[in-house]
C-alpha positions in Angstrom: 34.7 45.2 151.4 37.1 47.7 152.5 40.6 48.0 151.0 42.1 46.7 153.8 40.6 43.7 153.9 40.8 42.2 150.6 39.1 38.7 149.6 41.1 35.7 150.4 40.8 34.7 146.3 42.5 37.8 145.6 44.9 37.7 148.2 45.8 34.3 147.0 45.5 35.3 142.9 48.0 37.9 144.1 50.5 35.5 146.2 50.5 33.0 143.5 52.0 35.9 141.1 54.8 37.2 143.5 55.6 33.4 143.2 55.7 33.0 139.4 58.2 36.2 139.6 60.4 34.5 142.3 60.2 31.5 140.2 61.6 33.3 137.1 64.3 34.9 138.8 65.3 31.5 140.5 65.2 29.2 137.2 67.5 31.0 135.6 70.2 30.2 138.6 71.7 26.4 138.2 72.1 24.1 141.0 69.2 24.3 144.2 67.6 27.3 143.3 66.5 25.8 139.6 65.4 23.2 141.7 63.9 24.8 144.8 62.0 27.3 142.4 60.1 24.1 140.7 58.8 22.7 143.5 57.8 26.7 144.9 55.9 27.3 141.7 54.0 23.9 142.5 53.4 25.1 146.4 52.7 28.9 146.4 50.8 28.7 143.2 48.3 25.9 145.0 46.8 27.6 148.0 44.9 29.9 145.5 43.1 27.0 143.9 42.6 25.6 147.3 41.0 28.3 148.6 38.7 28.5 145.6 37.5 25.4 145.9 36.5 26.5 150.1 35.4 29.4 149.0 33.3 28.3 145.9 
């Protein structure tokens, strides 16, 4: 597979990890982004173990 054209697992794996860093920058606001970032970390972290269980 050509560079270009990664797998989706480790388009996913990588994904999920911008999230966790969005998510670690946004819990340490108060208010709606503490919150928002809780329910992001639940979402963007889920499509990669989604698409493992397709892929698998």
């Amino acid at each position: 597979m050509s560079s270009d054209h990664k797998a989706i697992t480790d388009r996913t794996f990588e994904f999920a990890v911008r999230i966790v860093k969005l998510c670690q920058v946004l819990n340490e606001s108060s208010g709606v982004a503490k919150t928002l970032s809780k329910q992001l970390i639940k979402s963007g972290t889920s499509i990669g173990a989604n698409a493992k269980t397709v892929n698998s």
